[in-house]
C-alpha positions in Angstrom: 75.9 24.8 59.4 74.1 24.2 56.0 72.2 20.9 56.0 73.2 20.4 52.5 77.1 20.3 54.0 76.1 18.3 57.0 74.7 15.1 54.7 77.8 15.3 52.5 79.9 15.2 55.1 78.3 12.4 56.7 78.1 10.6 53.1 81.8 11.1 53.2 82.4 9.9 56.7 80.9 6.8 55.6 82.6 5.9 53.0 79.9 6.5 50.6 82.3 9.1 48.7 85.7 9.9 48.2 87.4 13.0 49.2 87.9 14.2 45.7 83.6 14.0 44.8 83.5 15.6 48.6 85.6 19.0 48.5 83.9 19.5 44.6 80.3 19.3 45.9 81.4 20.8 49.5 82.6 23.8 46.5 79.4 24.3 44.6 77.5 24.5 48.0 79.8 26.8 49.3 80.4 28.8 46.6 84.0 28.5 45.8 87.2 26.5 46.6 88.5 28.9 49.1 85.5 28.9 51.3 85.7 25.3 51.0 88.6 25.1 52.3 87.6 27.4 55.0 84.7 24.7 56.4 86.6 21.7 55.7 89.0 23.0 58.3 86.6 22.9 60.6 85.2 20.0 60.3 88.4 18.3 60.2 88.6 19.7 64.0 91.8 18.0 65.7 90.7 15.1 68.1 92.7 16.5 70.9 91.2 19.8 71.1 88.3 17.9 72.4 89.2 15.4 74.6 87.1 15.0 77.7 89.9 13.5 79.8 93.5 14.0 79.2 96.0 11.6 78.4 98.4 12.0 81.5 95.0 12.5 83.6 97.0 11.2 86.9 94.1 9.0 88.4 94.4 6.5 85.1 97.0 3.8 84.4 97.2 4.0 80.2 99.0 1.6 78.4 98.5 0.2 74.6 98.4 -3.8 75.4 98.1 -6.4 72.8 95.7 -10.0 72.8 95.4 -12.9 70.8 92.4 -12.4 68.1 91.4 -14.7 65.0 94.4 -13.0 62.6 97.1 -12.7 65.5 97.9 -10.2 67.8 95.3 -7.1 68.2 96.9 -3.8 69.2 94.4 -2.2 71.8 94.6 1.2 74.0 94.0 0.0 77.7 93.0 2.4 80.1 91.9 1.7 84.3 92.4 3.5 87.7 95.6 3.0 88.9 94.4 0.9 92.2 94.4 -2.3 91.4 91.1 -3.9 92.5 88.9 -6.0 90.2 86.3 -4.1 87.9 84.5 -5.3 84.9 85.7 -5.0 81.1 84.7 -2.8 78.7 85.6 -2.7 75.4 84.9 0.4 73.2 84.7 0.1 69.4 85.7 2.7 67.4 84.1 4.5 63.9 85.0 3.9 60.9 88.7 6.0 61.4 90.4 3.5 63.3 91.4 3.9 66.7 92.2 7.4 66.9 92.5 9.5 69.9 88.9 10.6 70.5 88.2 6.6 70.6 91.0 7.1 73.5 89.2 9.2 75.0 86.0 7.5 75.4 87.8 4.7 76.7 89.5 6.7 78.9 86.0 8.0 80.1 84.7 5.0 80.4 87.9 3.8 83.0 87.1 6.9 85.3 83.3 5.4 85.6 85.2 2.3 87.3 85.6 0.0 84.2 89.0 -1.7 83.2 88.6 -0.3 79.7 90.2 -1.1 76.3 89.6 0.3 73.0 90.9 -2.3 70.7 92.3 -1.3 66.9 90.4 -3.3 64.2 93.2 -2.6 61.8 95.5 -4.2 63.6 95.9 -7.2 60.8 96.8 -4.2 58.5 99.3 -3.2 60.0 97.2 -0.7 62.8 95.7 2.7 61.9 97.0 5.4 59.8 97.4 9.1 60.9 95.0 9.9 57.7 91.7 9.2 58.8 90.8 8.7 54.5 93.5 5.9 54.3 91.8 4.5 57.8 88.8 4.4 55.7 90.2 2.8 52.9 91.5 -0.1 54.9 88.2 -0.4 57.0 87.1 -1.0 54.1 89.5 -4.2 53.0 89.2 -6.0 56.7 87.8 -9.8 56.3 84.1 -9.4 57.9 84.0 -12.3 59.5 87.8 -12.1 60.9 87.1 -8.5 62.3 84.2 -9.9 64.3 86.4 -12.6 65.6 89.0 -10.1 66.7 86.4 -8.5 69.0 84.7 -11.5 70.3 88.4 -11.9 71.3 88.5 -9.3 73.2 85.3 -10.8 75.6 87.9 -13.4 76.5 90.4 -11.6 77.2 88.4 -9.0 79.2 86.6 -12.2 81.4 90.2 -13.5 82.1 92.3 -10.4 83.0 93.5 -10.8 86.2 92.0 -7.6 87.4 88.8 -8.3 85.8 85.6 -9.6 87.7 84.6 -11.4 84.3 81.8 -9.5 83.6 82.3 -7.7 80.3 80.0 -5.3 78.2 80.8 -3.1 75.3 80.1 0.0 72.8 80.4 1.2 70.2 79.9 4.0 67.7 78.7 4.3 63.7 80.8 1.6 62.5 81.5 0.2 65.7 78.0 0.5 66.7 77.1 -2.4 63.7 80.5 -4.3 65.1 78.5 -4.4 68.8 75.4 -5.8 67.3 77.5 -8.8 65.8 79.5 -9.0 68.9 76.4 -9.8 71.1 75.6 -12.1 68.5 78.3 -14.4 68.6 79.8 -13.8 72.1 77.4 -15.8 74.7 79.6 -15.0 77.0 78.9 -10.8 76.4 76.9 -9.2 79.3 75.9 -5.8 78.0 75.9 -4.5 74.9 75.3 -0.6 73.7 75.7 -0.3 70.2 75.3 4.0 69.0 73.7 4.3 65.9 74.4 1.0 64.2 73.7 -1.4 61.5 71.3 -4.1 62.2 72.2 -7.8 62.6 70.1 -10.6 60.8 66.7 -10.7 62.1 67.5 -14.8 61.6 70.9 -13.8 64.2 68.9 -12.1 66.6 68.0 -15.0 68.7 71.7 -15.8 69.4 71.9 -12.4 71.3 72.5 -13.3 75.5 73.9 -10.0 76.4 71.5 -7.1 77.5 71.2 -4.4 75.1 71.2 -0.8 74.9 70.7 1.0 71.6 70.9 4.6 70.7 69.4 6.2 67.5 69.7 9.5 65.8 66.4 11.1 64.3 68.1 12.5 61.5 69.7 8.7 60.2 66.9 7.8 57.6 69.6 4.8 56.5 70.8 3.4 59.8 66.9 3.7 61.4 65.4 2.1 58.3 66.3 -1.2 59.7 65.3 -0.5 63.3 61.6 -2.3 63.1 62.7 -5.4 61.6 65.4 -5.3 64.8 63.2 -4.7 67.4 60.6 -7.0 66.1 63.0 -9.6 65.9 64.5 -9.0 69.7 60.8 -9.1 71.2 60.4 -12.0 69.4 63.6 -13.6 70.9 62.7 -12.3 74.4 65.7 -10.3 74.7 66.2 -7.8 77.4 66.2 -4.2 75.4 65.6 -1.0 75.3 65.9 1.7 72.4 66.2 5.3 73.0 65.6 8.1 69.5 67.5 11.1 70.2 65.1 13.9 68.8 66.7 16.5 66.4 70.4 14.5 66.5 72.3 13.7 63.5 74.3 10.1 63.0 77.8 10.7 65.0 75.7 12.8 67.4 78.4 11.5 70.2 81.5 12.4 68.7 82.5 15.6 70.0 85.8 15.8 67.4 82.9 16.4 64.6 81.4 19.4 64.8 79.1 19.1 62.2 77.2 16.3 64.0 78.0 16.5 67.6 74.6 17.2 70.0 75.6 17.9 73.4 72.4 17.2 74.7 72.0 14.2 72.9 75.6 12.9 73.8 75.3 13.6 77.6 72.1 12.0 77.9 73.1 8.6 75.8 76.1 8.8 78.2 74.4 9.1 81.2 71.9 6.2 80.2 74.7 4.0 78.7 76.7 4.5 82.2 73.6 3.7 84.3 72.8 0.7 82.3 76.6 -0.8 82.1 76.6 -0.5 85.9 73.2 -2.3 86.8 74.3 -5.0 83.8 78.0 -5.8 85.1 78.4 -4.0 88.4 75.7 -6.1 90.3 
């Protein structure tokens, strides 16, 4: 696909447009409305065509749960193998689309790797996310910063107390999400492992407050998000935090998110899986 569609795309995807400034630049690259139209069909790819595991997948108990957070009640898709032994919690935090069914799915994933995994909806204190990914967006947008954190750091509780929890807890997450991990390990203590894909950077001043292990995954092609990666890892040596950074060669921002095929890298995505598996394993399995 033209590089020129790939970066507005990704512009879009992060906010940084709106769909109307989108479809008339995605026209003067393509030539036309019609074809257009043609290439924003598919890369508005349907979630579901590309889920890894399926949602009836009979070895997984699925369930949407709910636990306390700072602004009430947070919705969250729960997902574990149905024999009830205790595992450690993971939490996966989704883009910047809500919790949508791909995020399902990697939370469904990461329940098969022996994990009592939930995925939980930052938009719950707007009422939970929209089927239109744009209005998703929109309200990501109009969350309280510090509130949304709170939510999350939330979730460690909850995770560390569930009854089939061994109250080790860890968690991801991805573009958005992946800058919501970062200030989840630094205002959870209480957070074991941490893998943030692709995020903003905390503070360098907040580093120091990190306890958790981390794990952190970078796109070559993400000249924004890896601007702030010296400062960060300057900042995590100096703190004497447990780290380690892996730069996916020739991978774009979203590289893992198989429900955009304008960014998704196989390779790329297996490999950061593989590692992020291995690491979540050592960190809260032993």
């Amino acid at each position: 696909m033209d590089q020129q569609i790939v970066d507005i795309w990704d512009e879009y995807m992060k906010g940084l447009m709106d769909r109307r400034e989108f479809l008339k630049r995605l026209a003067l690259i393509a030539g036309g409305a019609t074809a257009a139209s043609t290439i924003l069909s598919a890369l508005e790819t349907g979630s579901a065509e590309a889920q890894f595991v399926e949602k009836d997948d009979p070895r997984l108990k699925t369930e949407y749960i709910h636990y306390p957070g700072a602004t009430g009640d947070v919705r969250a898709y729960s997902a574990r193998l149905k024999e009830e032994v205790k595992r450690p919690g993971v939490f996966v935090i989704h883009e910047n689309r809500g919790l949508n069914p791909h995020t399902e799915d990697v939370a469904r994933r990461v329940a098969l790797e022996g994990f009592l995994a939930i995925a939980p909806d930052a938009l719950s204190p707007l009422g939970g996310t929209p089927e239109d990914p744009d209005k998703a967006r929109e309200l990501i947008g109009k969350l309280d910063r510090q509130a949304n954190i709170k939510n999350y750091v939330a979730a460690v509780a909850y995770l560390r107390t569930h009854p089939l929890s061994t109250g080790k807890v860890g968690c991801m997450g991805f573009c958005w999400g992946g800058g919501v991990t970062n200030q989840v390990a630094v205002n959870s203590p209480d957070l074991a492992a941490a893998v943030p894909f692709y995020g903003s950077q905390p503070a360098a001043e907040d580093v120091p407050k990190i306890k958790a292990a981390i794990l952190i995954h970078y796109a070559e092609n993400d000249e924004r998000i890896n601007a702030g990666i010296p400062a960060f890892e300057e900042a995590l040596k100096k703190a004497s935090i447990e780290y380690k950074i892996y730069m996916y060669e020739g991978a774009s921002h979203a590289f893992f998110n198989d429900t955009n095929p304008s960014r998704y890298h196989k390779e790329a995505a297996t490999l950061a899986w593989e590692r992020t598996i291995a690491f979540l394993n050592k960190k809260l399995k032993t």
